[in-house]
C-alpha positions in Angstrom: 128.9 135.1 100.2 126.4 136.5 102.4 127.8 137.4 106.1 126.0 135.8 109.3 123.9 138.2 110.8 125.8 139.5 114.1 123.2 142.0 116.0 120.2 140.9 116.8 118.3 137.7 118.7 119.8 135.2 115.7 122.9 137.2 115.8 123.4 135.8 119.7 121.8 132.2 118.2 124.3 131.8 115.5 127.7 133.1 118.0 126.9 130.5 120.2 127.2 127.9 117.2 130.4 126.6 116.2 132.7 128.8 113.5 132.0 126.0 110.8 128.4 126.8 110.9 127.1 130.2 109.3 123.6 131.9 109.2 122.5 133.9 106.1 119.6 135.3 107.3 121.1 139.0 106.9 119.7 138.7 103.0 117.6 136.8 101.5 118.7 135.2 98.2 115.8 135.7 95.9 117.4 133.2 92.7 116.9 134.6 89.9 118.6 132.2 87.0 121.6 134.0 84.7 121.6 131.8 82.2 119.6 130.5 79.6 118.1 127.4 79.0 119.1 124.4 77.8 117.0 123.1 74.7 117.2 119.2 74.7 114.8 119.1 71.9 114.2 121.4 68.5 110.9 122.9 68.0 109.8 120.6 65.6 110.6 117.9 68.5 108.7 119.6 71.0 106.2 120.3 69.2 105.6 115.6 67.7 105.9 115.5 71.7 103.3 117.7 72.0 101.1 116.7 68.9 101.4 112.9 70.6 100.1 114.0 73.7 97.0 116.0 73.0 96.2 112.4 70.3 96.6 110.3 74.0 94.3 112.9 75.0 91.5 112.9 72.6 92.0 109.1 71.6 92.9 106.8 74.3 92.0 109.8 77.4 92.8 109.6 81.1 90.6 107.5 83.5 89.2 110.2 85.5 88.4 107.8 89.6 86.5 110.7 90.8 82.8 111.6 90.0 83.2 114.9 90.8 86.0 115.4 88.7 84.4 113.6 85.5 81.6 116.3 86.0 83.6 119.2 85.8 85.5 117.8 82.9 81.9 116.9 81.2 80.4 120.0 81.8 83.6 121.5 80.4 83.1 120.1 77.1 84.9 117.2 76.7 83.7 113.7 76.5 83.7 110.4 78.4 84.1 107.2 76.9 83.6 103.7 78.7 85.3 103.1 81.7 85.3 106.7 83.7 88.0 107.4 81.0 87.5 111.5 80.0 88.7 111.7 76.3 89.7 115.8 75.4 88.4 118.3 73.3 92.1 119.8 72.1 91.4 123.2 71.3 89.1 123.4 74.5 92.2 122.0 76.4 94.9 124.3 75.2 92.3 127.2 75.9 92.1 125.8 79.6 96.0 126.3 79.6 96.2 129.3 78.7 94.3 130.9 81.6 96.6 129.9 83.9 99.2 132.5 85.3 102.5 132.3 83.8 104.7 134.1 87.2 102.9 133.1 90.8 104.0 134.8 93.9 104.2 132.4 97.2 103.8 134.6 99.9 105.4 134.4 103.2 104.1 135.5 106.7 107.7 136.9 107.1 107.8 140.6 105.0 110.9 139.9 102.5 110.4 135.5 102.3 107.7 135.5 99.1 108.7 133.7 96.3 108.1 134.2 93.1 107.2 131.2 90.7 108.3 131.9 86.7 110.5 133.5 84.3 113.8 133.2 85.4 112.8 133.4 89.4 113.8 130.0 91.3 112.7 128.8 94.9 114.4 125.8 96.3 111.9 123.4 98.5 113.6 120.9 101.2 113.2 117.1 100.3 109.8 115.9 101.2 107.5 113.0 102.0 110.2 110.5 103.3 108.6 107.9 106.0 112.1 107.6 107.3 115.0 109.7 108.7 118.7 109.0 109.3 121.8 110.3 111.1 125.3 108.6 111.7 124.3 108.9 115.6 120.7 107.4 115.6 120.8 105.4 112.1 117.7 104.9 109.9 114.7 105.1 111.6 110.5 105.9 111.2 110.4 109.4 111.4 108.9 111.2 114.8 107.2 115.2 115.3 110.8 116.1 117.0 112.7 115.0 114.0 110.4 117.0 111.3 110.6 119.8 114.3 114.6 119.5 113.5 114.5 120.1 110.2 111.9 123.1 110.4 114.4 124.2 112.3 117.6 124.2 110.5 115.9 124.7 106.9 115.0 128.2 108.2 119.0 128.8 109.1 119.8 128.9 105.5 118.8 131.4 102.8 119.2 129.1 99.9 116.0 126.9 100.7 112.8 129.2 99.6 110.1 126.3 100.6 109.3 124.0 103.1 108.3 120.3 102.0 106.6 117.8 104.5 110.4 116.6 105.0 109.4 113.5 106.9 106.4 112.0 108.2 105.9 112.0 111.4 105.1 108.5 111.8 104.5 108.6 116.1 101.0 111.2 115.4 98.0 109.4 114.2 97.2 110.4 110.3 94.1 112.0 111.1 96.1 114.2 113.6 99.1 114.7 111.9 98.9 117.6 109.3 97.8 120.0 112.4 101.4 119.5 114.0 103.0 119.9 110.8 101.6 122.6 110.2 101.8 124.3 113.3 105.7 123.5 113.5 106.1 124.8 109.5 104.8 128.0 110.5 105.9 128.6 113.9 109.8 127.2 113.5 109.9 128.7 109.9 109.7 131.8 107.6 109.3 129.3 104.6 106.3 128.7 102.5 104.7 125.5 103.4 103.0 122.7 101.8 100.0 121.0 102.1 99.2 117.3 101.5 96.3 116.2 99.4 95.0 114.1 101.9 91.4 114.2 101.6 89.0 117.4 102.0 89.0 117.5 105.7 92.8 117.5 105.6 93.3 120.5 103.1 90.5 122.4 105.1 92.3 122.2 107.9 95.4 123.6 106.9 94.5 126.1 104.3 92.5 127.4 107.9 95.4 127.5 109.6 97.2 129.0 107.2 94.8 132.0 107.0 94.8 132.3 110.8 99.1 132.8 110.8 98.4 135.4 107.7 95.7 137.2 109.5 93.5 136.8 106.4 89.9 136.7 105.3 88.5 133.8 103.4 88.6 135.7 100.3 92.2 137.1 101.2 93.0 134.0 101.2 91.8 133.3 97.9 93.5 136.0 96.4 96.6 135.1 98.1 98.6 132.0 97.8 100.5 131.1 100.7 101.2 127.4 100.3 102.1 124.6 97.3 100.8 121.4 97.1 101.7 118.5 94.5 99.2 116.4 92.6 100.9 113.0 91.3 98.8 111.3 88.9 98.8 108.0 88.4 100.7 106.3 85.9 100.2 105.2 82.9 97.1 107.5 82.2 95.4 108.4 85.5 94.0 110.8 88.0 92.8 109.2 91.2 90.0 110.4 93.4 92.3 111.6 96.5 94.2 113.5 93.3 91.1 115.3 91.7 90.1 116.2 95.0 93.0 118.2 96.0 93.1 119.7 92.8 89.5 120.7 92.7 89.9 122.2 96.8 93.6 123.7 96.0 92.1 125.8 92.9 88.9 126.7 94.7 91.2 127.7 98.1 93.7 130.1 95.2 96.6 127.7 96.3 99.4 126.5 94.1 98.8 123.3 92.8 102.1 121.0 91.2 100.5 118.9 89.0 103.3 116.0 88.6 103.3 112.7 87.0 105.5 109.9 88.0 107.0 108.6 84.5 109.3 106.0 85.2 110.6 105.3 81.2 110.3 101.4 81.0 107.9 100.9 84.2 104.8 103.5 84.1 105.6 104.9 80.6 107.1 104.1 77.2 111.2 103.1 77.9 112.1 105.5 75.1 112.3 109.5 76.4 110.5 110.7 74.0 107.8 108.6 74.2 107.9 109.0 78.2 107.7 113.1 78.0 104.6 112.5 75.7 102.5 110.8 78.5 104.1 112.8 81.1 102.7 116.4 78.9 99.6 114.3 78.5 98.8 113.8 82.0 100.2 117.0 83.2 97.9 118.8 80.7 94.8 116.6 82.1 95.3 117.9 85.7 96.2 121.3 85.2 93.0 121.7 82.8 91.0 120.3 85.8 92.4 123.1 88.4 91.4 126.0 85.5 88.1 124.4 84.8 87.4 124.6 88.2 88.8 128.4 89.0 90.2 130.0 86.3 93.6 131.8 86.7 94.1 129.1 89.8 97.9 129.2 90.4 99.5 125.8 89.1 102.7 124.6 87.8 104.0 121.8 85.4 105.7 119.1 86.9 108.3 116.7 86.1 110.0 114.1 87.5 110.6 111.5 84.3 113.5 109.3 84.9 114.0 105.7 83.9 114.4 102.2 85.7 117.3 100.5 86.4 116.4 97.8 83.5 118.0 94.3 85.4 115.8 95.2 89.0 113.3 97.7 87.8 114.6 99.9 90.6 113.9 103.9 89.8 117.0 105.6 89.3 117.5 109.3 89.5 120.5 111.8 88.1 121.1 109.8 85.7 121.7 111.2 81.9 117.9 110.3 81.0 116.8 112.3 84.1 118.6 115.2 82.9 117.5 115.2 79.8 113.8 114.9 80.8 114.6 117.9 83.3 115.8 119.5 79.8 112.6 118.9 77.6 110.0 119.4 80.4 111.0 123.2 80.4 110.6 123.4 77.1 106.8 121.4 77.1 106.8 124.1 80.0 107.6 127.0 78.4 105.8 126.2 75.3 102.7 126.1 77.7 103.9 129.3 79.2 104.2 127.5 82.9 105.6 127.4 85.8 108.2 124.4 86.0 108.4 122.3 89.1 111.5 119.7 89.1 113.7 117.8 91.9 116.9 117.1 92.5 116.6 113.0 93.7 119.3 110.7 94.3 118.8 106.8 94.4 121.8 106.2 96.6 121.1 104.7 100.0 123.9 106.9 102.2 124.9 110.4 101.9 128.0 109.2 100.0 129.8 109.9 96.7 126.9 108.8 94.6 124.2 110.6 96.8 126.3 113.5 95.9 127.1 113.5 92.4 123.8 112.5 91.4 121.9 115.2 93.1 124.5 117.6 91.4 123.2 115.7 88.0 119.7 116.1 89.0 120.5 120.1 90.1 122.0 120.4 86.6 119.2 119.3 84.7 116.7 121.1 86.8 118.2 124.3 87.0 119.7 124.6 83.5 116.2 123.4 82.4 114.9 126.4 83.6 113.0 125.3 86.5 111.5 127.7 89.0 110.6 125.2 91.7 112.8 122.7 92.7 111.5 120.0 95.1 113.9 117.3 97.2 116.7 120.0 97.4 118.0 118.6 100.8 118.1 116.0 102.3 116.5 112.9 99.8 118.0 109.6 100.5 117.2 106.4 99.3 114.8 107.1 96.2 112.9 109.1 98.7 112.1 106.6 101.3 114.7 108.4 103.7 115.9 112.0 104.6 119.1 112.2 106.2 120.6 114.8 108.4 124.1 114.7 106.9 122.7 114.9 103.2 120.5 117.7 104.3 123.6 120.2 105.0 125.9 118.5 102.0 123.2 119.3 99.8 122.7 122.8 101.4 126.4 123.3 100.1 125.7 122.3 97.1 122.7 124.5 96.8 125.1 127.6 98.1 127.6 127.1 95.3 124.2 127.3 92.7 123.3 130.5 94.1 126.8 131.9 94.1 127.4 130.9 90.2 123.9 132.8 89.6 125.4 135.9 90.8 125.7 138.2 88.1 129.5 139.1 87.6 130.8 143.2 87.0 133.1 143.9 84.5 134.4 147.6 85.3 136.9 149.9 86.3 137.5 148.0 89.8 137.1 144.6 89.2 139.6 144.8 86.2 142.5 145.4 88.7 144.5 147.0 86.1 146.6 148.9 89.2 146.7 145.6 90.8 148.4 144.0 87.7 150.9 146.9 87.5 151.8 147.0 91.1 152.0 143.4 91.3 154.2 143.5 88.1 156.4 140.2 86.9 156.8 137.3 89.0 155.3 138.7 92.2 151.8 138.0 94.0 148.6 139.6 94.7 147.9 138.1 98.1 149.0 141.7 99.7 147.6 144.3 97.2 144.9 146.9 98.7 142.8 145.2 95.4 142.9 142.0 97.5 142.4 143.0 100.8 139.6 145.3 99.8 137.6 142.2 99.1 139.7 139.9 101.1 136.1 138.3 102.9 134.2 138.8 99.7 135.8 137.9 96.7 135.1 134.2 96.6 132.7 131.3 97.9 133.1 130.7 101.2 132.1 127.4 102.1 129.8 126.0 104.9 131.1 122.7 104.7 134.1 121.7 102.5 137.3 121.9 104.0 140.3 123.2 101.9 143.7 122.7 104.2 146.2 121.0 102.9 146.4 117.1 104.4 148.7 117.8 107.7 146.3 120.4 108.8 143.2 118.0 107.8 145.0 114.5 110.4 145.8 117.1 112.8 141.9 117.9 113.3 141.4 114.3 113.4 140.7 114.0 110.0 137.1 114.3 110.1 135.1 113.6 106.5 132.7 115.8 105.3 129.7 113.6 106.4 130.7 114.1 109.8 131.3 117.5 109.5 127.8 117.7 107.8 126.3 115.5 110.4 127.5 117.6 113.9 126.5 121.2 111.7 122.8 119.8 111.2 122.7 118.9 115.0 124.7 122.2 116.4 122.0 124.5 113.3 118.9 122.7 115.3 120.5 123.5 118.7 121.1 126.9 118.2 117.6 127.4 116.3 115.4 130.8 117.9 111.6 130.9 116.5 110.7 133.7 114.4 108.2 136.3 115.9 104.5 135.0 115.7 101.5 137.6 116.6 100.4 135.9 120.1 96.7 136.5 118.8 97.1 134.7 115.7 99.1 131.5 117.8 96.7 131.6 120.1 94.0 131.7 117.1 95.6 128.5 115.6 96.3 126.8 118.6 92.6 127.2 119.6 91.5 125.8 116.1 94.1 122.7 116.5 92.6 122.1 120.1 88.8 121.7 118.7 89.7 120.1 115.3 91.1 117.7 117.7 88.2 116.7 119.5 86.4 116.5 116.9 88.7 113.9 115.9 90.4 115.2 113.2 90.7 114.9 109.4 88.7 111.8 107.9 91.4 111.5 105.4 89.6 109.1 103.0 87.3 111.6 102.1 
């Protein structure tokens, strides 16, 4: 495990925090995935899943909302039928596809923090988008600027989360005004690479502006440099709405990274068998990402999924289940096949950070990760189907994320690690707790966690028996206290800050355009 960083202005931050809570800011953990992918599907499957899509495509087509959209698509080649429905050309489609980028790098303002989209590379976002947030102190509640301040804050104490998602909305700053202090606290709390809402032209203006001003960038640096992600959701069953196509069109025009992400719910938005779902899930996906390349190509992008299925008695959406995993499994194959980025999530329905909150974000990690994905959204901190973040969640899922990025270490057979002497000092019977092989590696040689406990049950009641959720609740508020802002240029704050203060009177984003 990575040591805490012990010189140094977060050296002095992380002393003054409590032992149970480490920094790993000494070295970065660029994830790079060991081991292959799992194959849900054959190739012959994948490629009837594909064959059904691109006949959704050319037959029954996606309603397109937007003008502007259904004009680049037209003027594209492909065809409209009745109904603002854009039916595809196939061979004009895939050759869209092919001209996007199969690796992106996601740059950082910090030097070290880009990440790298594709291949076996894997950044890890923070959850995202939750109206709500939730501690055992202050319960569930609309979420506030302070509390997405918080978790700016204590996603940039840990090395295992790459991205930072719009965590939780900060519900007490008008919607016009709110991306500017989102973005300002994303880039002045954090080292992460941040996202940007598709919420209307003004909006995305706005921050890609800002974004250039904390880069110290041109306009046309800019474009040659992405420094941000954003996620397009169309609508299912079968569309693209105009808020959609517009971020799309503005994210590929700005060289951004656009997610383009249907919602396929098997049994609600989409067919209830898998298969069937993953077909209008490639369909869509393929729609959107055409759109980006038709407007710019080589514009960044990535395939999304996030198919899951319903709980069939309420209708609710359930997440880490077996079907979710499999989905994560055969979208990186429809991804690969496509030669894409793959964007997946690791969602829990539960409604507490409790046993199933856990073991269904593990199932979600599983599929996502072993499905070969390179960005994975809702890493920490999704409660509730996504409705809530929650503090305690946040750091459990932090631990779970550490124990990933210790199995990806690559492991060294050799000479040393063998411990032949070791074995022969040690001889029959004995043990290897004082052997110079063990106390060479003594703080090395296995995970050492941020939050699981490991005494034995006396030791445990004579702490006062304190669960992990506690634990995980007092590290997330101790992280946050203890939190230093990385260095920022004063010209470039000022720059932003100056921007903010005029966009402001102007009276901000008009976010239904």
């Amino acid at each position: 495990m990575t040591e805490p960083r012990t010189t140094g202005r977060r050296g002095r931050a992380a002393k003054r925090q409590s032992a149970a809570v480490k920094h790993f800011d000494a070295a970065w953990r660029h994830w790079r995935n060991p081991y292959p992918p799992i194959e849900q599907f054959s190739t012959d499957e994948i490629e009837a899943i594909h064959d059904a899509s691109i006949t959704v495509l050319r037959d029954i087509g996606i309603k397109v909302l937007s003008s502007e959209a259904r004009e680049l698509y037209l003027g594209a080649g492909m065809r409209q039928a009745d109904d603002q429905v854009i039916r595809f050309d196939p061979d004009l489609l895939m050759d869209l596809i092919t001209k996007a980028p199969s690796i992106v790098t996601l740059h950082s303002r910090a030097p070290g923090r880009d990440v790298v989209v594709g291949g076996r590379n894997v950044g890890i976002s923070t959850s995202a988008g939750s109206p709500n947030c939730s501690d055992l102190v202050r319960g569930r509640r609309p979420g506030r600027q302070a509390d997405f301040d918080d978790y700016c804050k204590v996603a940039q104490a840990f090395d295992v989360i790459h991205l930072l998602g719009p965590v939780v909305e900060p519900q007490d700053v008008a919607p016009n005004l709110r991306h500017f202090g989102m973005a300002r606290s994303v880039l002045t709390l954090t080292e992460k690479v941040p996202f940007v809402y598709f919420r209307g032209r003004q909006a995305v203006a706005d921050s890609h502006e800002i974004l250039r001003l904390a880069h110290g960038l041109t306009q046309d640096e800019l474009i040659r440099t992405p420094v941000s992600y954003s996620v397009a959701n169309s609508n299912s069953p079968l569309q693209l709405d105009e808020l959609m196509c517009r971020g799309i069109i503005d994210s590929a025009r700005a060289g951004q990274m656009m997610i383009l992400t249907p919602f396929t719910l098997a049994g609600a938005m989409a067919p209830v068998t898998l298969a069937g779902a993953l077909a209008m899930q490639n369909a869509e996906a393929l729609a959107g990402l055409a759109l980006s390349q038709i407007v710019r190509a080589g514009a960044p992008v990535c395939y999304g999924s996030f198919t899951s299925n319903v709980d069939m008695k309420t209708g609710a959406p359930a997440f880490g289940t077996p079907e979710y995993v499999k989905a994560a499994f055969a979208s990186g194959q429809l991804a690969r096949r496509y030669g894409l980025p793959l964007r997946s999530s690791a969602p829990t329905a539960s409604n507490a950070p409790d046993a199933q909150a856990a073991y269904e974000t593990q199932m979600s990690l599983w599929g996502a990760l072993m499905g070969g994905a390179n960005i994975v959204l809702h890493g920490a901190g999704w409660l509730e189907g996504g409705l809530t973040v929650s503090a305690e969640k946040f750091i459990i899922d932090v631990e779970v994320l550490q124990m990933f990025a210790e199995l990806f270490k690559p492991l060294e057979v050799n000479e040393a690690t063998l411990g032949l002497d070791a074995i022969a000092d040690v001889g029959h019977g004995g043990h290897f707790f004082g052997t110079q092989h063990t106390l060479d590696r003594f703080e090395t040689a296995f995970y050492s966690p941020l939050l699981s406990d490991w005494s034995n049950f006396e030791n445990w009641t004579e702490r006062g028996s304190v669960d992990a959720t506690t634990r995980a609740g007092r590290i997330f508020r101790e992280t946050a206290d203890a939190h230093e802002p990385p260095p920022m240029e004063a010209a470039r704050l000022e720059a932003i800050d100056d921007f903010i203060a005029r966009r402001t009177r102007e009276g901000g984003a008009d976010i239904e355009r």
